[in-house]
C-alpha positions as CSV (number, residue, x, y, z in Angstrom):
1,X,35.0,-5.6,25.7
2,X,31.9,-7.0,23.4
3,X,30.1,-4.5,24.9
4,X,31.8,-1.8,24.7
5,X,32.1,-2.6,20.8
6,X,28.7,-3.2,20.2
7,X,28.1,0.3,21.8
8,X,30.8,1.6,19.0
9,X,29.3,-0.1,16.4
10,X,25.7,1.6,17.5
11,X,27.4,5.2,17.8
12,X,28.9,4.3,14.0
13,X,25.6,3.3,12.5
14,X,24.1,6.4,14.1
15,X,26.5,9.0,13.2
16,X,26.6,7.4,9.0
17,X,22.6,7.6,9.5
18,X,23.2,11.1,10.5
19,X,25.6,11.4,7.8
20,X,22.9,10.6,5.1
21,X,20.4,12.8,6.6
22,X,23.5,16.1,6.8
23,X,24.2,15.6,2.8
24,X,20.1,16.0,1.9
25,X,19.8,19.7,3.0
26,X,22.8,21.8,1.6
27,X,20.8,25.3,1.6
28,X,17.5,25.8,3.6
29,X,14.9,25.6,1.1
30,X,11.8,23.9,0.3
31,X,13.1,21.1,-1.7
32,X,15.5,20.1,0.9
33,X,12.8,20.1,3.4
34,X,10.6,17.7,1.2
35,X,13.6,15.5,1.2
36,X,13.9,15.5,5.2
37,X,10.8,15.6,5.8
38,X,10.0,12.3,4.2
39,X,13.0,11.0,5.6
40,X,11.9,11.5,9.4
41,X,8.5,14.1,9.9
42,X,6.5,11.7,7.8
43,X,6.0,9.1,10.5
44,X,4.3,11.1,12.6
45,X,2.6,14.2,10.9
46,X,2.6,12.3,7.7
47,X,3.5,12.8,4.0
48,X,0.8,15.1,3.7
49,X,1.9,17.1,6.9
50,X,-1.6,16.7,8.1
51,X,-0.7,14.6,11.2
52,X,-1.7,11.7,9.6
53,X,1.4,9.4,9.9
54,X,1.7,5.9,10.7
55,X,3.0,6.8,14.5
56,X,0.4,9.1,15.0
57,X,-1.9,6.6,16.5
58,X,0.7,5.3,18.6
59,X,1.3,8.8,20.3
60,X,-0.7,10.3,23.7
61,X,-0.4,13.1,22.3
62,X,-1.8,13.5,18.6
63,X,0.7,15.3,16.0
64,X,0.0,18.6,14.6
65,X,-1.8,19.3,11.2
66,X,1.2,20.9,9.6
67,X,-0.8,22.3,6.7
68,X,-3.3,24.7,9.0
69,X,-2.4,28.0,9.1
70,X,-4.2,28.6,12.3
71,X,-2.0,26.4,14.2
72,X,0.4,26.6,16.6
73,X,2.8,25.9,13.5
74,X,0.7,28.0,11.0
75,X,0.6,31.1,13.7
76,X,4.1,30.9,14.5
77,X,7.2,33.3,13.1
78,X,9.7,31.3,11.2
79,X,12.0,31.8,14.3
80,X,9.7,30.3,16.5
81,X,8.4,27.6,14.4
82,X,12.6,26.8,14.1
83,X,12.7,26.8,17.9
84,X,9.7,24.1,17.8
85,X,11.6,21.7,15.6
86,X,15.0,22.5,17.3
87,X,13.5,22.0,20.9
88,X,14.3,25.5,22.0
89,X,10.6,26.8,22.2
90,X,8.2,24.5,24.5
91,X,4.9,23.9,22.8
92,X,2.1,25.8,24.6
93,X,0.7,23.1,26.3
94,X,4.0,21.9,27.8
95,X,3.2,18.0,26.9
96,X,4.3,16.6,23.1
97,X,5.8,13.8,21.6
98,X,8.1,16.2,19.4
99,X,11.7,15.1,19.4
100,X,14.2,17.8,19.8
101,X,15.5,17.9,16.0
102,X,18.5,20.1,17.0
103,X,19.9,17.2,18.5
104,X,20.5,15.6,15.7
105,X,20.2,18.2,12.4
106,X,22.1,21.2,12.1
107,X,20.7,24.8,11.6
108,X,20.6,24.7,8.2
109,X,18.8,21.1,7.6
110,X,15.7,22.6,10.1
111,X,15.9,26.1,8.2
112,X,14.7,23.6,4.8
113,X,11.9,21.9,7.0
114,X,10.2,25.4,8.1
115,X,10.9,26.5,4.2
116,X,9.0,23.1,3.1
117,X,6.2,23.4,6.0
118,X,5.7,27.3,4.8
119,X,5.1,25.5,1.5
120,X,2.4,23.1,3.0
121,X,0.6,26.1,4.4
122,X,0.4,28.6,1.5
123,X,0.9,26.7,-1.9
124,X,-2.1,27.0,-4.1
125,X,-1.1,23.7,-5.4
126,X,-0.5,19.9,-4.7
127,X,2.6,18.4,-6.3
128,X,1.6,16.3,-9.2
129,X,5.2,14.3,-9.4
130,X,8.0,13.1,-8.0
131,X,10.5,16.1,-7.1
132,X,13.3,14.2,-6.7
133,X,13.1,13.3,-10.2
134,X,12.2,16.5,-11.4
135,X,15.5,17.8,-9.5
136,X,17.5,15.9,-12.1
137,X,15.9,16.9,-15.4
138,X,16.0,20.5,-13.5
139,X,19.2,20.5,-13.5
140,X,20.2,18.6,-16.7
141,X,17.8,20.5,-18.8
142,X,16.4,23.9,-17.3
143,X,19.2,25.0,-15.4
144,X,20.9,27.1,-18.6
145,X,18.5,29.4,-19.0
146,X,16.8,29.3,-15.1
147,X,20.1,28.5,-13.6
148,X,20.4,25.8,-10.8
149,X,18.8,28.1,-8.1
150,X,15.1,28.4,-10.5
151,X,16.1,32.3,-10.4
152,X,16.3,33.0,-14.2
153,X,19.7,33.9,-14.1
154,X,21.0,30.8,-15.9
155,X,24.4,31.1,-18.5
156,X,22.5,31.0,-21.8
157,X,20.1,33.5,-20.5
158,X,22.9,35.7,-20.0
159,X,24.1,35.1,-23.5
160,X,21.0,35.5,-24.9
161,X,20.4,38.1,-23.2
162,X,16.7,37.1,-22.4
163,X,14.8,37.2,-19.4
164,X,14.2,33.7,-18.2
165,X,11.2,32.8,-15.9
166,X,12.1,33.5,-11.6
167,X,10.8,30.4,-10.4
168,X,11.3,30.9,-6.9
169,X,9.1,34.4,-6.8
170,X,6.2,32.0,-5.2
171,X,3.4,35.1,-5.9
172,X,3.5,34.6,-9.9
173,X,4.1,31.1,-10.1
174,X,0.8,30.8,-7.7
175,X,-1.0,32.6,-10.5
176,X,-0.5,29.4,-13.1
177,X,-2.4,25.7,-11.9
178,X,-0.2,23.1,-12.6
179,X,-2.0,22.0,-15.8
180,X,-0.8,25.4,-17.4
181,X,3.0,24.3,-16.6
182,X,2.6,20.7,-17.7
183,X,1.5,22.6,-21.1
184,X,4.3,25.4,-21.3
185,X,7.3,22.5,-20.5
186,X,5.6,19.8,-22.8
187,X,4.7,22.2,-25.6
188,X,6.9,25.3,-25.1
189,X,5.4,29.1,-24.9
190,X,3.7,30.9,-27.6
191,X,5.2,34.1,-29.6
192,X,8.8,35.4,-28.9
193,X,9.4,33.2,-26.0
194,X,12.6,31.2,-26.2
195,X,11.3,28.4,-23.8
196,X,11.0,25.4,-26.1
197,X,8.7,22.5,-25.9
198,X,10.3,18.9,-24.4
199,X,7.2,16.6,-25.5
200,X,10.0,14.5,-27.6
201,X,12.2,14.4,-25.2
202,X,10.9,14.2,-21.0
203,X,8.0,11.6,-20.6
204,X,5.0,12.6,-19.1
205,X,6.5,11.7,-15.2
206,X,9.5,13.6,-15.7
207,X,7.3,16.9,-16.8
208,X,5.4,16.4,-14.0
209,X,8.1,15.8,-11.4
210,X,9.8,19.3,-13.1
211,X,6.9,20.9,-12.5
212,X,6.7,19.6,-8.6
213,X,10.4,20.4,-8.2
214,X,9.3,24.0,-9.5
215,X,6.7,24.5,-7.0
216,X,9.5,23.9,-4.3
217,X,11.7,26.2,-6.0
218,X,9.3,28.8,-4.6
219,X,10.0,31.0,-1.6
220,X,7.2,31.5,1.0
């Protein structure tokens, strides 16, 4: 009977660890696949996706460089890439130390980890912040004119009737280095622009973790 309990108590702690990893990802984007990622990927391809992480040593088989376009991952549709992670698709060389992911994330969670690899691959820029915090002040502060999904479509746009900034259009916010949208958030936009300047109001690690949330705000 002690065994059979501790086997219960194992399946518990697995499906509340599970749990936590199911409410991260609630649309498959590229914030959501930061979060997982750092949660699980990490430990073998590393935070930088580079293949770098602290199991990759450990592995016969070493761990992809996430961030090269012409691999595997890099070369792959988004479907197939999906399959990879999910444990559909075989990788070419039939041997790898890649878990099947679908066995324990939904569609939707390994739809936000291609969206955040995608990002590794073709972002012109490294993330200067913390996301996670820039998620908050996103949502407490930029969110009424950008609206929550970084589309522009926010309520006092609307009202206003002007024409926020689409952050998720990944093409023009590639155009701006990250110094230029430290200096637009801290100090506002010249001429007509409503977009107001939050020096007296975010620190400096809040406008840069804003500006990291932006960047995964962008589709790729």
């Amino acid at each position: 009977m002690s065994r059979m309990l501790s086997k219960l108590i194992k399946f518990a702690a697995i499906l509340g660890a599970l749990g936590l990893i199911s409410t991260a990802a609630q649309a498959g984007n590229a914030y959501q696949g930061y979060v997982l990622f750092n949660q699980t990927c990490f430990l073998c391809h590393g935070n930088s996706g580079e293949g770098d992480g602290p199991l990759a040593k450990k592995l016969d088989v070493s761990p992809a460089d996430l961030t090269d376009e012409s691999s595997r991952a890099g070369e792959s549709s988004d479907r197939q890439l999906f399959g990879l992670i999910q444990g559909t698709i075989k990788h070419g060389s039939g041997t790898s130390a890649m878990p099947r992911w679908g066995l324990a994330m939904p569609a939707i969670q390994i739809d936000s980890i291609v969206a955040y690899i995608r990002f590794l691959q073709r972002s012109k820029h490294a993330l200067p912040g913390d996301p996670n915090v820039g998620k908050q002040v996103y949502l407490d502060k930029c969110a009424a004119c950008h609206g929550r999904d970084g589309r522009g479509n926010g309520p006092l746009a609307e009202v206003l009737g002007m024409k926020a900034k689409d952050h998720t259009n990944s093409a023009e916010m590639n155009k701006n280095p990250n110094s230029y949208l430290v200096e637009v958030i801290t100090h506002g936009s010249a001429g007509k622009s409503l977009m107001p300047g939050w020096k007296e109001v975010l620190s400096e690690e809040e406008i840069e973790g804003v500006v990291s949330y932006i960047r995964l705000l962008s589709t790729y």
